[in-house]
Phi, psi and omega in degrees: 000156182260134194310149165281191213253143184264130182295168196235145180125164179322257168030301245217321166286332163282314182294321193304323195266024164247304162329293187234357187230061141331291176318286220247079166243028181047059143301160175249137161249119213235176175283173189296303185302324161283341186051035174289142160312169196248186205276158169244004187249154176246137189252119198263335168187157199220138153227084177290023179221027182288345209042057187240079201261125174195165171240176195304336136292359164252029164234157165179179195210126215212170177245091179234016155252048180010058173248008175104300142345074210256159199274118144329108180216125226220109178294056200267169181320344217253358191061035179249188174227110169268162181216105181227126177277080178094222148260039168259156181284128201242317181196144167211120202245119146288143222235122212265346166194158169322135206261155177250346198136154208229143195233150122296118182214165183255129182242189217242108155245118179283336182276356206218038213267028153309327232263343171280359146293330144275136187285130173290159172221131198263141171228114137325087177223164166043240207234046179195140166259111185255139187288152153223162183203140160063023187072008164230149161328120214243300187218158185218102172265119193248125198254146191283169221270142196278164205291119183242176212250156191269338166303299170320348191266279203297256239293332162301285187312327183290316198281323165269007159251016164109347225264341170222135179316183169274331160322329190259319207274331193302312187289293206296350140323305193283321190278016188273349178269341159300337182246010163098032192276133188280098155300181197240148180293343168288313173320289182328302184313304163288333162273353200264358189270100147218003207223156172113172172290156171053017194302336170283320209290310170280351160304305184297282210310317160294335187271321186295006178274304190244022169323323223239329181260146225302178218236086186220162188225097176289212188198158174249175185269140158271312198211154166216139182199175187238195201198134180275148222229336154229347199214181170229028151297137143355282186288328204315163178274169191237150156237155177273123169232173191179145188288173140228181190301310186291000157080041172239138180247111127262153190251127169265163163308175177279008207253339188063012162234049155220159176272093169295340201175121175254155138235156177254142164246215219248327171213207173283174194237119186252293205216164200235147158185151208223142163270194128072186145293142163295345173242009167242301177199099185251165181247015215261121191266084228247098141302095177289194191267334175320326202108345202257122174245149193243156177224133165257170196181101165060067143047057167210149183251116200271150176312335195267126188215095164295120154241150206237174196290321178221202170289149169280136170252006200177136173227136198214123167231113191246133129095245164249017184234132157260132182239109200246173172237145187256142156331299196299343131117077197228119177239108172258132178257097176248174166270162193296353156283348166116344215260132185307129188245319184193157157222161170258110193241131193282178196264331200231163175281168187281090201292324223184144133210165198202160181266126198262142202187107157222129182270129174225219176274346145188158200268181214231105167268148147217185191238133107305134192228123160280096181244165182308351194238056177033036183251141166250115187229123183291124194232139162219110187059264192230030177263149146280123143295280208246154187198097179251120171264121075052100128334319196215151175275170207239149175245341183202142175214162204211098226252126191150189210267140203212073204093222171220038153275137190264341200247080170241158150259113155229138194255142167220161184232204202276349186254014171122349206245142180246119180264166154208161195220136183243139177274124175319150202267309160309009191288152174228133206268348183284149189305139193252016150229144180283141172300149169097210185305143173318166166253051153245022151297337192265353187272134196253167178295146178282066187303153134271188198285130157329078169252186197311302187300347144323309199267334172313315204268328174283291206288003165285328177296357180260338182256019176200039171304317190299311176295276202328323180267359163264001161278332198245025175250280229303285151357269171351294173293299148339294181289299162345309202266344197265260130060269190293334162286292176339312163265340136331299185276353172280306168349297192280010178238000170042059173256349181277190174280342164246178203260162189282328209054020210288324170267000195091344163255132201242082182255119163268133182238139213208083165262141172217166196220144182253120169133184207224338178110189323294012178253139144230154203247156178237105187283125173258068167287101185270120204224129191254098183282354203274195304154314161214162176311167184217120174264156181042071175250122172286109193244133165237154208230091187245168177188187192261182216257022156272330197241144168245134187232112171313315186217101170239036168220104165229155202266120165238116204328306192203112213256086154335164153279123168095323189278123180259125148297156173228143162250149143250108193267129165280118173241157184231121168298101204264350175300154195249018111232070178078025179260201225237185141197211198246154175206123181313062170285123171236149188249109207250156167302148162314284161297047194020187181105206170292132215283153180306296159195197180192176181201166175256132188220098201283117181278110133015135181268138183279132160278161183327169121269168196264134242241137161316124173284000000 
């Protein structure tokens, strides 16, 4: 008889990698001396051609024919919608714009309620979350269009009814952006024509273009995410909410095609994460672009205003705790009062992160971090657990039921290919380091011994402690001042890289010389920090009788505030054998007398020139 076919899928690849591939769960083997921990992941599948480049708000994973089965569903840069059942591509949908992020929710239809056995999927792109259900297109939610100001409103209309120029609409633009009024992308567009040929000719040409058509300001979506809406089953139903550009978070019904609430924040929002229920005791935390995370709470905007060190690359809220990740490659844990419980700092910056969440006999929060030095690393509070290397740096992951394994990873990295990794039933989550001091605080130093001339010498230093410390204040004070003459006269002999300003002209000067010999060239660069311009200056370029300089006085016509002039000086090496010397720049006065500053510029040994056959 014939054997059957070995099943296919996540599952079936964690029995194949406990079988027969031990060795290779991508532990890092580390040194005697470091002990790093070791990987907790089994590698279950790889699809390195997959083309699925994203990041961690466009993967997830959902049952969306409700069969148990749940489905790999991966939002890429590329405008696709991927879908993989186990390992097969199952579906691929085009995407009318680039996706921001992707959601699975159970949504709430009374007229339809076959349609709550499976979770619907909300995608974020541009100014619309468009809905699918069963894998097709369901609804296209258009988030509304913002509030324009109302002077800006009268001058468009005044400007398509003739009553003002394009000249006038132009002045009352710029100054409603001066006085802090939020424009519109057509303003913006129109004030921004300033530079170039013919600029009234294209002013005219842009307002009388769009004159005629209404005056509206959409917004795009940032971020998206969901929230359970009376319960915290599993099936219950969900609502969607999501940030925009305009620095507003809406919550839709659960039905996704209304607007249950708005609140405004203070800026836009990169990432969302959410507790609790919505209609009993809910949460919500919005890391903005300000630097700052704001919490909504019970459809109020809470008092706790979090400022992080840097920018946020990443966010997680588990339990009573927020954890964010910083640019500075810094991971902080506060609590929902705002107040810092630990950080963490990592060796490379912070590509991902995602939340770690196993229900056992009582459950196990941890953090996984994704860094620039192709590592995956397991956090259980401010402990390393896990330690994984990495092939590809990972751009986006995704931690949840995968198939029908419940403790999965699944991954894309920077070149397209989608992994997934499973965690063992056996994992064990505890920290491979103890809290509080290092222990090589318990190793004690190798002092030495006391000797005699040691107890001398201290106790001389106890009885002429006071003298001793007005010799060396005294000393001190001494160098300080020889230090600050010394550099005074160089200023004022202009040997330094800039001039004193003493006169009011302040020029920095920066040579540097190019070539190998025996021709080089000397990039001369002139910079005016001072305050106001400087006319006619006269640079001269001198050396000894090694060099030859074709043109060694050139004149620069007028030096800006602010503005680097450059020279190109040519020297031609005439010794016939290579040698080297010193060669002089001075940015000398108009009215002569003493230069301005001057510089050294050490030359190189010349290569040969090459003699005619």
């Amino acid at each position: 008889r014939q054997a059957p076919a070995p099943p296919t899928g996540p599952r079936s690849a964690l029995a194949r990698a406990r079988a027969t591939r031990p060795e290779q769960t991508g532990a890092t083997t580390a040194a005697p001396e470091e002990k790093r921990p070791n990987s907790l992941w089994l590698d279950a599948w790889n699809d390195p051609m997959a083309g699925a480049p994203a990041y961690s708000p466009c993967v997830t994973s959902a049952d969306l024919a409700g069969d148990g089965e749940w489905r790999l569903v991966v939002a890429t840069a590329d405008k696709k919608l991927k879908t993989w059942n186990g390992t097969t591509l199952a579906s691929e949908h085009t995407l009318l714009e680039v996706p921001v992020g992707i959601a699975a929710f159970y949504a709430e239809d009374h007229n339809n309620p076959a349609s709550m056995k499976a979770p619907s999927l909300a995608v974020a792109a541009g100014c619309y979350v468009y809905i699918y259900r069963n894998l097709r297109p369901f609804y296209k939610f258009t988030v509304p269009n913002q509030t324009v100001d109302a002077a800006e409103t009268v001058t468009w209309e005044r400007l398509r009814d003739g009553a003002i120029a394009p000249v006038e609409a132009f002045e009352t633009l710029s100054e409603l952006r001066d006085q802090g009024a939020k424009l519109t992308s057509r303003s913006l567009d129109l004030i921004a024509i300033e530079e170039g040929e013919d600029v009234q000719a294209r002013r005219d040409a842009f307002a009388y273009g769009n004159a005629p058509e209404p005056l509206t300001q959409q917004t795009s979506v940032t971020c998206v995410g969901t929230i359970k809406k009376r319960s915290d089953d599993a099936a219950s139903p969900d609502c969607v909410y999501f940030g925009t550009e305009s620095g507003q978070l809406y919550v839709l019904h659960s039905s996704g095609t209304a607007v249950r609430s708005v609140f405004q924040l203070p800026a836009a929002p990169a990432f969302v994460a959410s507790t609790g229920v919505l209609e009993v005791d809910y949460r919500i935390v919005v890391a903005c672009r300000d630097g700052k995370a704001y919490t909504i709470k019970n459809d109020e905007m809470s008092a706790v205003v979090v400022e992080f060190e840097s920018q946020p690359v990443g966010l997680c809220l588990g339990g009573k705790s927020m954890i964010v990740g910083c640019m500075n490659d810094v991971v902080h844990a506060y609590t929902v009062r705002g107040r810092k419980e630990h950080s963490i700092y990592v060796p490379s910056n912070i590509l991902a992160m995602e939340e770690l969440v196993i229900d056992r006999a009582r459950t196990s929060r941890c953090l996984i971090v994704a860094l620039g030095n192709d590592e995956l690393r397991v956090y259980n509070g401010k402990c390393l657990v896990s330690t994984c290397a990495m092939s590809d740096r990972v751009r986006g992951m995704r931690f949840g039921r995968v198939g029908r394994e419940d403790n999965a990873l699944a991954l894309t990295t920077r070149g397209g290919s989608v992994r997934v990794k499973i965690m063992p039933r056996s994992a064990k989550l505890e920290g491979s380091s103890r809290a509080g001091p290092p222990a090589e605080q318990d190793i004690p130093l190798a002092v030495p011994k006391k000797t005699k001339l040691y107890v001398e010498q201290t106790q001389r230093e106890r009885l002429n402690a006071i003298d001793m410390h007005r010799v060396f204040q005294r000393d001190l004070m001494r160098l300080r001042y020889e230090t600050g003459k010394a550099y005074l006269k160089v200023m004022k002999d202009g040997t330094g890289p800039s001039s004193s300003g003493q006169d009011g002209v302040n020029i920095r000067l920066n040579a540097t010389i190019q070539g190998l010999g025996p021709l080089f060239r000397l990039n001369v660069e002139l910079k005016n920090c001072g305050e106001k311009p400087v006319m006619e200056i006269p640079v001269l370029v001198q050396s000894s009788e090694v060099y030859k300089i074709p043109k060694p006085i050139h004149r620069c016509p007028v030096l800006l505030p602010g503005y680097t002039y450059k020279i190109e000086v040519m020297i031609h090496c005439v010794d016939p054998n290579g040698g080297a010397d010193d060669v002089h720049v001075y940015v000398c006065r108009a009215e002569g007398g003493r230069p301005h500053v001057n510089a050294i510029v050490k030359m190189p040994m010349s290569e040969f020139a090459d003699e005619p056959r």
